[in-house]
N, C-alpha and C positions, 0 to 999 in steps of 0.2 A: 167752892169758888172756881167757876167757870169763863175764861177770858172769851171774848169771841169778837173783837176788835179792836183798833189804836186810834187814837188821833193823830195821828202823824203821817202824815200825805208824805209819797214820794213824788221824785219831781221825774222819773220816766217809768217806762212799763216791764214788771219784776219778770223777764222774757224765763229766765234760767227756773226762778221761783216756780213759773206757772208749770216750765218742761218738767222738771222735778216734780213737781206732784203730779203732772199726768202719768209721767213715769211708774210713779208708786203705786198709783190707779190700777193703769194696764198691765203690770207685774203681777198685785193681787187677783184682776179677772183672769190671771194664765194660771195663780193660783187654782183658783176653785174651779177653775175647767180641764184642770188637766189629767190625764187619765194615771197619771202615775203614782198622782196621791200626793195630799200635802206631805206626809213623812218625808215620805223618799225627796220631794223638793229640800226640804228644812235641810236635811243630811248631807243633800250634796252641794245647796250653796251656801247652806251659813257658816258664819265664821263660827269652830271650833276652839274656845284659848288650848287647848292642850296641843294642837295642830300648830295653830301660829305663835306658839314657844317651839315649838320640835322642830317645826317644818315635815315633820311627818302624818300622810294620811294617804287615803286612800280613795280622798273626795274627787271628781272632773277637774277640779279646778285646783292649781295650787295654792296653796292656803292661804299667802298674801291677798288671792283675785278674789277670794271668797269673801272680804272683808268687804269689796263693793257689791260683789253679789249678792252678800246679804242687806247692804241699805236699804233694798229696793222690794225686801219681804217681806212680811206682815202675818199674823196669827189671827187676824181678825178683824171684823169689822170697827171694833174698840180703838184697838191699835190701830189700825191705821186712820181712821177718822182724829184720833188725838193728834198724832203727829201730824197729819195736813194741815189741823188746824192752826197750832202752833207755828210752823213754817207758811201759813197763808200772813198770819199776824203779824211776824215777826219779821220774814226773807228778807219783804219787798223793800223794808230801808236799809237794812244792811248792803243787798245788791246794791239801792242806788248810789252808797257812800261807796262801796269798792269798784264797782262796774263789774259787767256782764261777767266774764272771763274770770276776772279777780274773784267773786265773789263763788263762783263754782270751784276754783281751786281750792278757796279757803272752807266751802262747805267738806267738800270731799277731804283734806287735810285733817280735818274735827273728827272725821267720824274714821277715819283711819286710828288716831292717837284713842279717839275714845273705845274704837275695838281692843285696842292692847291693854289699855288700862285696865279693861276688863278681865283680857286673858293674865294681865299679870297679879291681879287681886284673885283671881280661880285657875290658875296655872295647867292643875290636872282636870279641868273638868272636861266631859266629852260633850257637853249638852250644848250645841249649838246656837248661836245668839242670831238672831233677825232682828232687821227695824233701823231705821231712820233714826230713832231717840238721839244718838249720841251725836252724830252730826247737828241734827235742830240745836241741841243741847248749845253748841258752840256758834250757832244765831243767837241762843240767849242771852250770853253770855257777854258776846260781842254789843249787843244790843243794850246790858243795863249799862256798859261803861260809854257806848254814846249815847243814846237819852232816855237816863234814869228818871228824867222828868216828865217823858210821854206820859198821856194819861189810856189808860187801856179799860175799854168796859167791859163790865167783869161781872156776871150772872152771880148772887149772891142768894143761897138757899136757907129761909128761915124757917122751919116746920112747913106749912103749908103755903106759906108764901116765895116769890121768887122776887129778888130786889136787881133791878140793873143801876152799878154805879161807876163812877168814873177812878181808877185807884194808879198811880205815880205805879209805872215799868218798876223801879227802883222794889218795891212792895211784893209786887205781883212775882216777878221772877225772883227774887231774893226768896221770897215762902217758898216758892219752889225749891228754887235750889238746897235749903235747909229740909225740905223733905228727902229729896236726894239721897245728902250726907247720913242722913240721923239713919234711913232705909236703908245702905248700904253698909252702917257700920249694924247694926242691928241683924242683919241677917247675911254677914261675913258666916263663912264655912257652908250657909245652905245654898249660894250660888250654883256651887255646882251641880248641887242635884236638880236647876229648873229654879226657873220664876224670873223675874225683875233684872235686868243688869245693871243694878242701881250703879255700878263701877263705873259704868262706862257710861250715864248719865253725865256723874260728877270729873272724869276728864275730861269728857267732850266741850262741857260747862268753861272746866276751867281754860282749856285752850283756849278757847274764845274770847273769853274772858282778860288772860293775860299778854294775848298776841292779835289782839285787833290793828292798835294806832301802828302794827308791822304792818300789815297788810295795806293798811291806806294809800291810796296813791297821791305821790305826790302834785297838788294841783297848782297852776299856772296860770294866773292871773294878767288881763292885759292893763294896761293904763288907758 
């Protein structure tokens, strides 16, 4: 089950939305041209949990700055296509309901809380976490509790065939996020050795989730 748009027009243009994914764009081509090697990238800007519980390392960046240093990193053409997609679908009504400004504080906030979540469910791991996931995660999030009703078309794979059909936010991101969870409790302790930060999915999620109608601004209606 593959999403790849909503019914749900916004009513201005997702300016942050779009900077953000060129952002993650032009980050990965610095990736894969850079002569120092993805390793040594990964090492020195991704967020480390064993770092951002210590506060110790030995990364350019203190360990807190690595948490946005890493949003903006990607492992691949997979990842990072996923996540654009996701934040292409999703951003632009969120944006429009917080506004410009709002909405990039609350992106960057998500994916803060969903870095720690991370480091606090893999405390000692050294393995570096990149990617956007946990930030988008808290678009999700934010996104089923104000319209769970959008409808979103959604690439449906039956053997040989491909069905596009129209399926309620509520649906779509809820399967997700129950992937998430079950992925995450499932493969507690092998976090650290590499893979999925299924953690930091499910807080990004939940921030979003339970601190959107904070974030809303309050609007002002004339007579």
């Amino acid at each position: 089950m593959i999403p790849f748009k909503d019914d749900n027009p916004s009513s201005t243009f997702p300016f942050v939305t779009t900077l953000i994914i060129t952002a993650n764009i032009l980050v990965y081509l610095w990736e894969l041209m850079s002569p120092y090697g993805e390793k040594y990238i990964v090492y020195s800007y991704g967020a480390i949990p064993s770092n951002l519980i210590s506060f110790n390392t030995m990364q350019p960046l203190h360990p807190v700055l690595t948490i946005f240093s890493a949003m903006f990193l990607h492992g691949g053409l997979l990842h990072i296509g996923g996540n654009m997609l996701f934040l292409w679908i999703f951003g632009d009504n969120i944006e429009d309901m917080l506004g410009h400004f709002r909405f990039f504080i609350f992106y960057l906030a998500c994916g803060v809380l969903a870095s720690y979540a991370h480091a606090i469910a893999s405390p000692s791991s050294t393995v570096p976490m990149i990617g956007a996931s946990g930030a988008i995660a808290g678009v999700l999030g934010a996104y089923i509790v104000l319209f769970p009703k959008a409808r979103v078309y959604t690439l449906i794979f039956l053997g040989f065939f491909i069905e596009v059909i129209k399926i309620p936010a509520l649906i779509v991101i809820g399967f997700w996020a129950i992937i998430q969870v079950v992925n995450g409790l499932l493969t507690q302790g092998i976090a650290a050795q590499g893979g999925v930060a299924w953690f930091a999915h499910v807080g990004g999620f939940l921030v979003g989730l339970l601190t959107i109608k904070l974030w809303l601004p309050k609007r002002r209606f004339r007579e």
